[in-house]
N, C-alpha and C positions, 0 to 999 in steps of 0.2 A: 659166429665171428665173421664179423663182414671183410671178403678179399681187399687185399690190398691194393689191387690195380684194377681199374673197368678193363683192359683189353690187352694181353700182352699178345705182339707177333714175334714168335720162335723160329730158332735156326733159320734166321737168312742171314743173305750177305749183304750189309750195310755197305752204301756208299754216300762218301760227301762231297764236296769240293774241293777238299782237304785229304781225306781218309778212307781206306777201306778194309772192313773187319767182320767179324763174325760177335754177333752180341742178340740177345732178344731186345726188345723195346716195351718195356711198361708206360702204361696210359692212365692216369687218372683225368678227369674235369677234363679232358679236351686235347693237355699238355703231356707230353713225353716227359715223365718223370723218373725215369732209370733205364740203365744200361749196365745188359750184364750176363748174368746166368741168370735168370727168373721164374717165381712160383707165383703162384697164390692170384688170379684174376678169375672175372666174371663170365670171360670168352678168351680162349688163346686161339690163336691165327698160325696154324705150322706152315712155315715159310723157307720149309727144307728145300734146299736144288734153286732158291729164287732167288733174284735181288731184290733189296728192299732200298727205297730210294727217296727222297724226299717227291711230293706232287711236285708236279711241273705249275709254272707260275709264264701262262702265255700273257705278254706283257702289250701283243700288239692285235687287238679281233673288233673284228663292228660284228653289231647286233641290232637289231629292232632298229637301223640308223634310218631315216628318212631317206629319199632319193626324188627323182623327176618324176613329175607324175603318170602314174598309172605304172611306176616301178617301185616293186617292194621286195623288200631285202628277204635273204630264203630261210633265216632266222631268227626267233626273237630271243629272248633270256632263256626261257623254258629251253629250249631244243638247242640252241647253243651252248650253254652251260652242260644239260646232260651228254650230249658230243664232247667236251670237253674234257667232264669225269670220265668218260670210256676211253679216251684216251692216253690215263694217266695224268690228268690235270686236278687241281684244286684250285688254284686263284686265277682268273681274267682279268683281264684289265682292255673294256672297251672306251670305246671313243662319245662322249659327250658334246654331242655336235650345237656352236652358234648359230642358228639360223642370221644372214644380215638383217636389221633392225629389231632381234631379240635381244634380252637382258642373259648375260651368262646364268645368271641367278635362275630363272624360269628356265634356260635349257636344262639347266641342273636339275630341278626340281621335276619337270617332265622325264629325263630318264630317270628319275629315281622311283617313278612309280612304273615304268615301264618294268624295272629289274623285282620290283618289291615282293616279296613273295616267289618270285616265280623260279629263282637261281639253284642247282643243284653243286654249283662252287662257289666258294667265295670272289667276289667280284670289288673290283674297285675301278674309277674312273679316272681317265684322263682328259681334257676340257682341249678342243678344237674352237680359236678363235680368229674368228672369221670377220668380224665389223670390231677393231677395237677405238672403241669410240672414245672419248673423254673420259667418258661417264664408266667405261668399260675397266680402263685404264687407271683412270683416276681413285675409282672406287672397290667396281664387283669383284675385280681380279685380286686385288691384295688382301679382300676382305675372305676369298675364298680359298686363296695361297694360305691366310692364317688359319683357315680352318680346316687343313688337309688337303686339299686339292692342290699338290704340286708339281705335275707336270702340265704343261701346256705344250698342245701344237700349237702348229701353223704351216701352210700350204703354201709353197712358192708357182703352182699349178693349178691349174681347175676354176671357167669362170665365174664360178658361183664359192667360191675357198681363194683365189689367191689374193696375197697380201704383196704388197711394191716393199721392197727393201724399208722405207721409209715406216709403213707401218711394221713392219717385224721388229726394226730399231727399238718402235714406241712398247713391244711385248717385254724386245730383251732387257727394255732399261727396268722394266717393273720386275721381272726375274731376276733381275740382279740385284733389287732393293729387299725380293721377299725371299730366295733362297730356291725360287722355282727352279726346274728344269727343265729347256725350250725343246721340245719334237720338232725334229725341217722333214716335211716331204719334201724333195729337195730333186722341182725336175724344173727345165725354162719355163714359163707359159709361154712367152712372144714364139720361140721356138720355134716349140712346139704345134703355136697354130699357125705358124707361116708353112711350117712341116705338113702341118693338114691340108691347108687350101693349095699347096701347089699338089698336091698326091689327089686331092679331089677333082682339080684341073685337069688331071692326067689318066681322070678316069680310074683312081686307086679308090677303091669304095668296101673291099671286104675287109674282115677279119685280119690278115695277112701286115694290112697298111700301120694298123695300129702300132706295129711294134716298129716300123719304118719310119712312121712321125717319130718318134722319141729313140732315137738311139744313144747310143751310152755316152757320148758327149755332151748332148743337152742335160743328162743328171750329173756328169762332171762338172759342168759349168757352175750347174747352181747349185753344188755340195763348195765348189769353191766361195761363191758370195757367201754362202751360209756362215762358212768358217769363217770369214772376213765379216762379218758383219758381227757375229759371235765373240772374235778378236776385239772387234772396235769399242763393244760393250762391257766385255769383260766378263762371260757369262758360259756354264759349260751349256753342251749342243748336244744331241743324238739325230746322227744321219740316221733315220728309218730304211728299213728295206733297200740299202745297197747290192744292187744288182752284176757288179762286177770290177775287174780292176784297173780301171783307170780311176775311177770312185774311190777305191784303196788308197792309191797311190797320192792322191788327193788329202785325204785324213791323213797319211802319213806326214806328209809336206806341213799341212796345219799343225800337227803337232810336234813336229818339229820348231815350231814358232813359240812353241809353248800355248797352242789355242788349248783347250777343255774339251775334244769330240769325243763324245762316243760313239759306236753304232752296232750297227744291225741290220743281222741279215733274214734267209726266210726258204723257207724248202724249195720253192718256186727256183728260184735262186740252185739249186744242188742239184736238180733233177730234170729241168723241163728247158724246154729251147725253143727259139722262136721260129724256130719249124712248127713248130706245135700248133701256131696260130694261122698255118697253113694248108688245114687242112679240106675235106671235100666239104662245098656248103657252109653253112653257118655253124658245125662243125670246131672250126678253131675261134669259135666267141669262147666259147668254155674255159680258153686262156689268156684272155684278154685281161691283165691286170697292168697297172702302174706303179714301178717300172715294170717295163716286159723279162719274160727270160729272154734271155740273150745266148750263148754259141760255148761250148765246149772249154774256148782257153776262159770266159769269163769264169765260169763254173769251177776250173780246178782257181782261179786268182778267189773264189769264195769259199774254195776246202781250204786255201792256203789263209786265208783270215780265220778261220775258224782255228786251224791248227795250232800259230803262232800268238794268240792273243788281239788280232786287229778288232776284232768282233766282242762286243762285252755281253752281250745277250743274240737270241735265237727266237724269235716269232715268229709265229703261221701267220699274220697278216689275213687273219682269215675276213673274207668279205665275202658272202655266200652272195649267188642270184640263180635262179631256176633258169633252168634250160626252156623258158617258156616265154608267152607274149608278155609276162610282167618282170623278165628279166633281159635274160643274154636272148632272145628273140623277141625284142621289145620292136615293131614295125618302124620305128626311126633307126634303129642300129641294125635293119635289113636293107636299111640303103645308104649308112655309110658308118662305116667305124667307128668313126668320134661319139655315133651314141650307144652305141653296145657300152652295158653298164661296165664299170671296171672293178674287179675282187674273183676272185675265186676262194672254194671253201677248202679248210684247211686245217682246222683246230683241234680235229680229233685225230691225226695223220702223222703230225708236226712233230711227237716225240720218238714214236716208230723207223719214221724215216732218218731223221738224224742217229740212231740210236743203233739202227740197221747198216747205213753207208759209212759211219760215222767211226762207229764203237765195233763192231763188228767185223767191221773190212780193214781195222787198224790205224784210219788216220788220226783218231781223237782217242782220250783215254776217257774212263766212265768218271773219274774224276771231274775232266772238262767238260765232259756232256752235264753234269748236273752242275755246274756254273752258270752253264748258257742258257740252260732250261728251266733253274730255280732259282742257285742261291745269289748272283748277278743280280739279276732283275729284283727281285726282292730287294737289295743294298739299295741299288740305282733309284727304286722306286719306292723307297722308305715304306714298306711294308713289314711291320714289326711280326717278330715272332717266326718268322716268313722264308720257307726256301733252303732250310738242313734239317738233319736230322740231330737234335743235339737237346740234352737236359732245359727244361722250361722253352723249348720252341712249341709251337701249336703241334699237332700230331696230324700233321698232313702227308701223306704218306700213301705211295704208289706199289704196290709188290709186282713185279714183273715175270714172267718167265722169258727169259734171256736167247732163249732157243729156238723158240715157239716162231714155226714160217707160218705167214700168211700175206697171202693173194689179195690186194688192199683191192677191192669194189665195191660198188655204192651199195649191193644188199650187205655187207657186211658194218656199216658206219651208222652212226646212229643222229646227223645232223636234221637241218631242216629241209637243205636244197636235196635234187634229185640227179645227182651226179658229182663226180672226183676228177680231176683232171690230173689224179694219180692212177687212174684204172689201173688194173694189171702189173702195178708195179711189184713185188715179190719182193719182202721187206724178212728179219730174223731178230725177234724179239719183241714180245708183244707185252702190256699192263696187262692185268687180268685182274688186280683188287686195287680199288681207289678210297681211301680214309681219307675225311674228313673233321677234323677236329675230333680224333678217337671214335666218329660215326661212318659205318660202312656205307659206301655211294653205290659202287660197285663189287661187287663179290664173285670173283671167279665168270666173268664176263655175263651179270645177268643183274638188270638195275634194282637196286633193292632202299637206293634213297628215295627223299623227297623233294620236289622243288621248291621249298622253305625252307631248305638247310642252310643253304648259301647265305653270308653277311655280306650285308656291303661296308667294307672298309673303308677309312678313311686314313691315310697312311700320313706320319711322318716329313715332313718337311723335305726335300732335296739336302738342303743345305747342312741339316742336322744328319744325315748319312752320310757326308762326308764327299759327295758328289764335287765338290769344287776342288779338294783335295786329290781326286781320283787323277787327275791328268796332270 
């Protein structure tokens, strides 16, 4: 008599976004097909003493992404994805970058063989547009909105990424015809480089200045145009990686206009300060991200978005670079800031840490942790199937030990780069088994997938998840 179920996991504690209970989870083909008291499978998973949680769905990480030459990113699909499954992750969602005078169409097409094969979660894209041309606008984008690819960035920063108001218009009117949903990194450029060359004039050249250029007014400024520009379109938004709150207070103001913002924050963001980027030598490169951390009251104005609802999702932002001459000691970013690559890694960290300061220390409930961490993002991001635990959802799925301390250091992470700009941070509750579509990734902290497991997704529309509706 063949069992009924390929995999049931027993006696743990289920938690959703919604609910939390005591049930097993039967598995057949992939799909979570009952809840309850359960017999009769091919492997049962006892998940006594654990939470049992939907995978986290990190909605914000670069990988294999291109950079200036002779700098390479410190992971590709392989090594980031499998980082990702030890972390309690199942789905990604990295960045599909335009190169200017490329077709979207061939960026797309180039990561898609970068990911192919190689992914140990499932993985889906978001489209970084960077030259949008007629031709861009007119055509690849709506042709590739209809075919699942619907979120799109855009860069208000970065000479080689930023777009003038006038072009982000030209993204949001095509978003508003296909149902996309627009990404703003959302910091000044003018700013920002007037902010560089007078710190350069002044002899500002290390690590330290980085976060000096770009203080939290210049990402206020342009989370404001963003949402007015967003307003004028008619078009919902997500401020990426919100740093602090005057930022906040900002999305609040817009949506009290009735704009459409979402956002998002990022561990960086909870735990790290731009001390940090002060430290001996080249030293504080290793925190050099955009935006920076910023100071203690930004930090509790980011637990308090988290608490209250400001925040609809939680990404590590992860952007790996090696502590070496092909990254964060790249010989131009040894003589001045502005070229120290900007990312830090983070993807395997991202669920811990929140889950630790978070769930732990009292200020969020496990409820809201798995909103911000899977079933959010998943809505937002029209990833079907995607982000609870609940009859006919894929069986993606995290077991945790809730108790479990541990000393977060780069021998114990499983990414590409050679270093955490979490060191020593002492974190309480760790994943220990990560399921994938009913196939074990991770087992009791020891990889036992493959990196062909991973689909790449094509998710859902914005518009059909109800995204325009959300605000």
């Amino acid at each position: 008599m063949q069992p009924e179920f390929d995999l049931i996991i027993a006696k743990g504690r289920i938690a959703t976004a919604a609910d939390s209970f005591s049930a097993d989870i039967g598995i057949r083909n992939g799909r979570i097909v009952a809840l309850g008291q359960l017999s009769g499978a091919r492997e049962t998973i006892d998940a006594s003493g654990r939470l049992v949680l939907p995978g986290g769905i990190d909605a914000h990480v670069h990988l294999a992404q291109d950079g200036a030459p002779g700098i390479v990113m410190g992971d590709d699909f392989e090594t980031g994805t499998r980082s990702a499954a030890f972390g309690g992750n199942t789905t990604v969602m990295p960045f599909c970058v335009q190169k200017r005078g490329q077709s979207l169409r061939e960026a797309l097409k180039d990561y898609h063989a970068r990911a192919e094969g190689a992914c140990y979660t499932d993985t889906s894209f978001h489209l970084i547009v960077t030259d949008p041309t007629e031709q861009v606008l007119g055509q690849d984008l709506p042709a590739l909105v209809a075919e699942g690819y619907s979120s799109l960035k855009v860069f208000m920063t970065y000479a080689d990424m930023v777009l003038s108001d006038y072009e982000i218009l030209g993204v949001m009117k095509v978003a508003r015809k296909t149902g996309a949903l627009v990404m703003v990194h959302a910091e000044g450029f003018d700013a920002i480089r007037f902010n560089t060359e007078q710190l350069e004039a002044g002899g500002g050249f290390g690590p330290k200045f980085h976060a000096i250029s770009r203080p939290e007014p210049v990402e206020r400024e342009a989370t404001h145009r963003a949402a007015t520009l967003a307003e004028l379109s008619d078009v919902p938004v997500m401020i990426v990686h919100v740093s602090g709150g005057e930022v906040i207070d900002e999305i609040a103001r817009a949506r009290g206009r009735g704009v459409k913002v979402l956002a998002e924050t990022c561990p960086q963001y909870l735990v790290l300060e731009e001390g940090d980027l002060d430290r001996e030598g080249m030293e504080g490169s290793k925190y050099v991200c955009s935006p920076p951390p910023r100071d203690r009251t930004a930090q509790e104005a980011c637990w308090q978005g988290l608490i209250d609802g400001t925040f609809d999702v939680f990404s590590s932002d992860h952007c790996p670079y090696r502590f070496d001459e092909t990254g964060k000691l790249t010989p131009d970013g040894k003589r001045s800031f502005r070229w120290i690559p900007n990312g830090i890694p983070g993807i395997e960290t991202r669920l811990p840490i929140l889950f630790s300061e978070g769930v732990k220390k009292g200020r969020i409930d496990i409820n809201r942790f798995v909103a911000l961490t899977a079933t959010n993002p998943a809505r937002i991001y029209g990833l079907r199937n995607k982000g609870t635990i609940a009859i006919g959802a894929d069986a993606d799925i995290a077991i945790w030990d809730p108790d479990k301390t541990v000393v977060i250091g780069q021998d114990k992470l499983h990414h590409g780069t050679d270093y955490t700009p979490y060191e020593g941070l002492e974190v309480t509750g760790w994943p220990e088994t990560t399921i994938l579509r009913g196939q074990v990734v991770v087992r009791d902290g020891e990889l036992v997938g493959r990196p062909a497991g991973g689909h790449v997704l094509r998710p859902v529309s914005g518009m059909e998840q109800g995204v325009k509706a959300g605000r």
